[in-house]
C-alpha positions as CSV (number, residue, x, y, z in Angstrom):
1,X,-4.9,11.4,10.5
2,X,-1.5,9.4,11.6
3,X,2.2,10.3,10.8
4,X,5.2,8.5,11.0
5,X,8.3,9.8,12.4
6,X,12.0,9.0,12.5
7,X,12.5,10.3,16.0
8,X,10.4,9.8,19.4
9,X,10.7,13.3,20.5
10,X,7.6,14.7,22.5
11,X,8.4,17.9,20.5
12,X,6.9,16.2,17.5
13,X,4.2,14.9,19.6
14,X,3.1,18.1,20.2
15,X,3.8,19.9,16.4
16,X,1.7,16.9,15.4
17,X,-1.1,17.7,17.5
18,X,-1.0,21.5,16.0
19,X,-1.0,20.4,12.5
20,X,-4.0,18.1,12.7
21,X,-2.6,15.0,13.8
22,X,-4.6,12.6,15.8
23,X,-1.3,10.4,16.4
24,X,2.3,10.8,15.5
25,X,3.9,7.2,15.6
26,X,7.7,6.6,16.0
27,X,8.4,4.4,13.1
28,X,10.3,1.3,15.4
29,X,6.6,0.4,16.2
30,X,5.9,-0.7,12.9
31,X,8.0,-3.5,11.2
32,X,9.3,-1.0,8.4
33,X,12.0,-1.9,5.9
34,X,13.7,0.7,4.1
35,X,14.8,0.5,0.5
36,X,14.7,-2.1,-2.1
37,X,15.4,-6.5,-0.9
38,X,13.6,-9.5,-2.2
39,X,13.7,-10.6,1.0
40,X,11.4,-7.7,2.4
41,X,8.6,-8.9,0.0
42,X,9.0,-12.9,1.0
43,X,9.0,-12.1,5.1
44,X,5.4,-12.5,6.4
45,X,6.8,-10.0,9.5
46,X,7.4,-7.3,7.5
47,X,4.8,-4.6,8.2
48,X,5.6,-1.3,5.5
49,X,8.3,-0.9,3.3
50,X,9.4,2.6,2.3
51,X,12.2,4.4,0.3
52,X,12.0,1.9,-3.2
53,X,12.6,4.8,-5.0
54,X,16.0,5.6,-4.0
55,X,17.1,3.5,-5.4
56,X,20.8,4.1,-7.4
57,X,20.4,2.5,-10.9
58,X,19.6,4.7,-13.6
59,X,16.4,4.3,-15.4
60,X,15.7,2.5,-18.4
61,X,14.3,3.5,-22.1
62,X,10.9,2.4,-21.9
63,X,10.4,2.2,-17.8
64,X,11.8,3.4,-14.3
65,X,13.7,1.6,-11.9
66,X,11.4,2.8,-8.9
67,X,12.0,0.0,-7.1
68,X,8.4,-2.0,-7.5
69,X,8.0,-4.3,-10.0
70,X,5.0,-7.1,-10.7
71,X,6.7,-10.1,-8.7
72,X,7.2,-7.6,-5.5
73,X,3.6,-6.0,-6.1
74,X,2.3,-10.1,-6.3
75,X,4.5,-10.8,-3.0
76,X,3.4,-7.6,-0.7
77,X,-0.3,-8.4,-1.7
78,X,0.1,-12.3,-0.8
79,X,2.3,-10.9,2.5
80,X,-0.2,-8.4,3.8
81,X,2.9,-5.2,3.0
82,X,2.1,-1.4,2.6
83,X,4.1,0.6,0.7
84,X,4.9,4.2,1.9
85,X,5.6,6.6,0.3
86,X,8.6,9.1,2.1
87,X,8.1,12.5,2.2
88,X,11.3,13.1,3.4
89,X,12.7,11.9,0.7
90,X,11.0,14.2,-1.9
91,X,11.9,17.0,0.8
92,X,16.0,16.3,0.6
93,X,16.1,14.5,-2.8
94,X,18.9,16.2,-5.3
95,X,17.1,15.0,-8.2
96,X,13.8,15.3,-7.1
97,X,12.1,15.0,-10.7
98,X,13.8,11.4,-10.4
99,X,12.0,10.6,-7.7
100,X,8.8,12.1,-8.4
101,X,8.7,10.2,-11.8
102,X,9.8,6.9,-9.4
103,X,6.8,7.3,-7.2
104,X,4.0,8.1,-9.8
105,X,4.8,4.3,-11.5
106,X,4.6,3.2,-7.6
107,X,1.5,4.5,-7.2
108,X,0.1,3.2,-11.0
109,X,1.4,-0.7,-9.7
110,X,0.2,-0.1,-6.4
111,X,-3.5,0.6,-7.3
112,X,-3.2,-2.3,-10.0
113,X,-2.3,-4.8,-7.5
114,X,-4.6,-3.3,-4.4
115,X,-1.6,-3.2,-2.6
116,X,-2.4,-0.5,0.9
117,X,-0.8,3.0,0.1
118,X,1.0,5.3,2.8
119,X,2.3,8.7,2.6
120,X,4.2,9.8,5.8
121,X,6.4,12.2,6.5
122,X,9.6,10.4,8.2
123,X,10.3,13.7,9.6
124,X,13.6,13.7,11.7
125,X,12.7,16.8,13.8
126,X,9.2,19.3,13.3
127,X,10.9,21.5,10.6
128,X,10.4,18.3,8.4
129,X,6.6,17.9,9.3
130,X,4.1,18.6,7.2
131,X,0.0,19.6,7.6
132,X,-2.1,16.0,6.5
133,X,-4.2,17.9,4.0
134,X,-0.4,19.1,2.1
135,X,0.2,15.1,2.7
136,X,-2.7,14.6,0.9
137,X,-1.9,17.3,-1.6
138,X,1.1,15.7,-2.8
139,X,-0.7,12.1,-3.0
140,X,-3.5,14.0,-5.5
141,X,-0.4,15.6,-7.6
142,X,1.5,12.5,-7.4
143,X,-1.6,10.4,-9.5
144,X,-3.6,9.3,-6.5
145,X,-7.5,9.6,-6.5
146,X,-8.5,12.0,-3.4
147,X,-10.0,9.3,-1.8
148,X,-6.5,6.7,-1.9
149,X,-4.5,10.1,-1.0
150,X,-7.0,10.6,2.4
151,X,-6.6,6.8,2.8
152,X,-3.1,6.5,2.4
153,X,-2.4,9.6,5.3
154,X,-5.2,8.0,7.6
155,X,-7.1,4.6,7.3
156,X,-4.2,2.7,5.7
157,X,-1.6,3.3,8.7
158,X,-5.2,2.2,10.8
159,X,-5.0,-0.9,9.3
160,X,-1.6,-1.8,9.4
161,X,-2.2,-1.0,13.3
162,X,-5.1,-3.0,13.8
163,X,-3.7,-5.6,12.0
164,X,-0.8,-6.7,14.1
165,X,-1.6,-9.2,16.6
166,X,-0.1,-8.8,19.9
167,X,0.2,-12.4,20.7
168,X,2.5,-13.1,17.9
169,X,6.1,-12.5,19.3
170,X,8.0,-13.8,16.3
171,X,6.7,-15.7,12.9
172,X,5.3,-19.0,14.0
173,X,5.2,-18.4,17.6
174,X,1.8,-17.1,19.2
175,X,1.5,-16.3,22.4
176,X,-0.9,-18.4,24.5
């Protein structure tokens, strides 16, 4: 089980290993983007993108503005992006139904379009951490199958991880 945080304090290091944590990652080594830009989708650097369901416009009749749409789904699947899924923000949202709702269509275009799942908890000091199996809780509730929820806390962050080549220092340049 992996976690993201906000903040590389050893403090978290250390809450991490009492909840059940193998690792507890600072986000800056991932290539995260937070919140909602074409130009997330098109960049073949971009590792994760998080927080699409801030996002300030109201939702519609028939559908939610959560951020994720076909074309992005079709763009992170052809670019190799996770989405991931805050827990922070469901912790400090105001209108945390809204967001809930949000994240539930996520999840439905995410498993349409195999696109990798993450739930993390972006926690800013240990107050804000959470146990993986309440991670995985929350994924369950949220419309995920158990086995996408484990994935998503665990194997998914694994493969973004394993993925990224160290030789590569910028997009077209490989290290020799």
């Amino acid at each position: 089980m992996i976690d993201i945080v906000m903040f590389p304090k050893k403090e978290l290091q250390i809450m991490g290993e009492k909840l059940g944590y193998s690792k507890v990652i600072h986000y800056k080594n991932f290539n995260i983007k937070f919140g909602i830009n074409r130009n997330f989708f098109e960049s073949k650097k971009t590792d994760i993108i998080t927080s699409l369901e801030t996002s300030l416009d109201k939702d519609k009749t028939h559908y939610k503005e959560s951020g994720l749409n076909q074309v992005l789904c079709k763009l992170a699947k052809k670019n190799k992006i996770a989405i991931a899924f805050n827990f922070n923000n469901i912790l400090n949202a105001k209108k945390r139904y809204l967001i809930l709702g949000r994240i539930m269509q996520n999840i439905r275009l995410c498993r349409k379009y195999k696109i990798p799942m993450i739930i993390a908890s972006f926690a800013n000091d240990r107050y804000d951490m959470r146990n993986p199996r309440d991670l995985i809780s929350i994924g369950i509730s949220l419309g995920m199958t158990p086995i996408e929820a484990k994935n998503a806390v665990s194997n998914s962050i694994e493969d973004v991880l394993s993925s990224k080549d160290p030789r590569i220092l910028a997009e077209g340049i490989r290290k020799i």
